[in-house]
Steps between C-alpha positions, in 0.01 A plus 500: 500500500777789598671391184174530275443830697871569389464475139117678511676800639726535263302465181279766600852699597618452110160562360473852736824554318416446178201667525680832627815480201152466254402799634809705489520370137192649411536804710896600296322416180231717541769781627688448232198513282433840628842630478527449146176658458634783645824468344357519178258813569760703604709409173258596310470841688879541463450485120213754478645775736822539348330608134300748676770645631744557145234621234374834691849688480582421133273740351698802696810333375471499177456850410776757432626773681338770335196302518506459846544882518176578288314274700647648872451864337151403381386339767556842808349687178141640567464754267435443152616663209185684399487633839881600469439648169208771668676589766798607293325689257324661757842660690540715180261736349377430161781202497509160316675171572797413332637255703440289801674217657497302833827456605668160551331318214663676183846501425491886433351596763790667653508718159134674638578590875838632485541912617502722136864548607625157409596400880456119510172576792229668444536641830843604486477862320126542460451783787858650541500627092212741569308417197330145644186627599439860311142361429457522875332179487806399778633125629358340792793294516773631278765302749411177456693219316287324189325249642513525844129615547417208298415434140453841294338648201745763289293711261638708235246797411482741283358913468349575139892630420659217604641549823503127671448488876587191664244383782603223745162325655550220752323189341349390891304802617495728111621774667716745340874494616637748300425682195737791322596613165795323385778770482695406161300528260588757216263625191624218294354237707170695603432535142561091451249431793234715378544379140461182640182578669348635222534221293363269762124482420458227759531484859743300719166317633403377163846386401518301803165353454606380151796331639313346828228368238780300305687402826299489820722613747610824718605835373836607627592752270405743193697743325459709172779440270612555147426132241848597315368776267148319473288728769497437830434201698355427849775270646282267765664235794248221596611205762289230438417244748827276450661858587676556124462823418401581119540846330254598234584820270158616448398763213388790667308644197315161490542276741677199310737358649830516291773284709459235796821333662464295830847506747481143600755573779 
């Protein structure tokens, strides 16, 4: 009997055992079951997040320098070029717009802001010559460096004899910064202006709708200029929307436009 007992006992002992190593069978499998689950999940994450994260930046990256300089320029800009075109005419009695430009998007832009006297800033020599502001329309801010109150409107405009003033108009606010006749000019080159003028039957408005209407885009700058012996020309800047900028030479008896050359840089 003890040794029947004996053996009883220990069968159930290696059946409790097997029983409990069963268990812990099915217990790692189904861990390692889940692990792989979540193994693979988080794989698959891994390979998603990473794209996200490389396509944004590429569209900054591929544009040029003096794209990236329209579209910083543009982008503080508030004021459009209609509205920079009134307010320019309007600081000069009688006057007409010859040329306007917002700085930091053309490469001659420098060429419109400088002081009559030829200093390299348009600050420099405006106010100490005398002959800056005989109009009396006066600078708010004659000191300041180009640029520095943000993006700005230069206006060329002219009296019914030709005598240009240039008007600075911060692009932000439209305010005028400065405005005075421009100091150099002699009878020669009042006498071009106004020719020009007179042969210009259509407005710097209408040439700049002509060119928006072929290329939709913003207006960044308009200027009369002679078509090499053929009449004169409206010479208009748009910046399209992949920030080229493309000059049109409009006919300013008619409206047709004459030239058209995108700067792909």
């Amino acid at each position: 009997m003890n040794s029947a007992s004996s053996r009883s006992r220990t069968l159930k002992t290696v059946g409790a055992l097997g029983m409990a190593a069963a268990t812990a069978v099915l217990m790692t499998g189904c861990g390692q079951s889940s692990d792989s689950a979540t193994s693979a999940a988080t794989s698959e994450a891994a390979k998603v997040v990473p794209q996200k994260q490389t396509t944004s930046p590429s569209a900054s990256a591929q544009l040029t320098e003096d794209q990236q300089e329209r579209k910083k320029v543009l982008d503080a800009t508030k004021v459009t070029f209609d509205d920079a075109a009134t307010t320019a005419a309007g600081e000069v009695a009688g006057g007409k717009l010859v040329d306007l430009d917002l700085e930091g998007v053309d490469d001659d832009d420098n060429d419109q802001s400088p002081s009559p006297t030829g200093s390299g800033s348009p600050t420099g020599s405006a106010s100490p010559t005398g002959t800056a502001s005989p109009s009396g329309t006066g600078t708010s801010s004659p000191s300041a460096s180009p640029g520095s109150e943000g993006p700005v409107w230069v206006a060329e405009v002219a009296e019914k004899d030709g005598t240009v003033h240039t008007v600075r108009i911060n692009a932000v606010d439209g305010k005028v910064i400065e405005a005075r006749v421009d100091a150099d000019q002699d009878a020669d080159d009042k006498k071009q202006t106004a020719d020009r003028l007179a042969q210009a039957t259509q407005t710097p408005q209408q040439a700049a709708k002509v060119a928006t209407e072929k290329k939709k885009g913003t207006v960044t700058s308009v200027g009369l200029d002679d078509n090499e012996g053929g009449g004169v020309v409206w010479q208009v800047d748009v910046v399209g929307s992949d920030w080229k900028k493309t000059t049109f030479d409009v006919d300013a008896k008619n409206d047709t436009i004459v030239r058209e050359e995108t700067d792909n840089d």
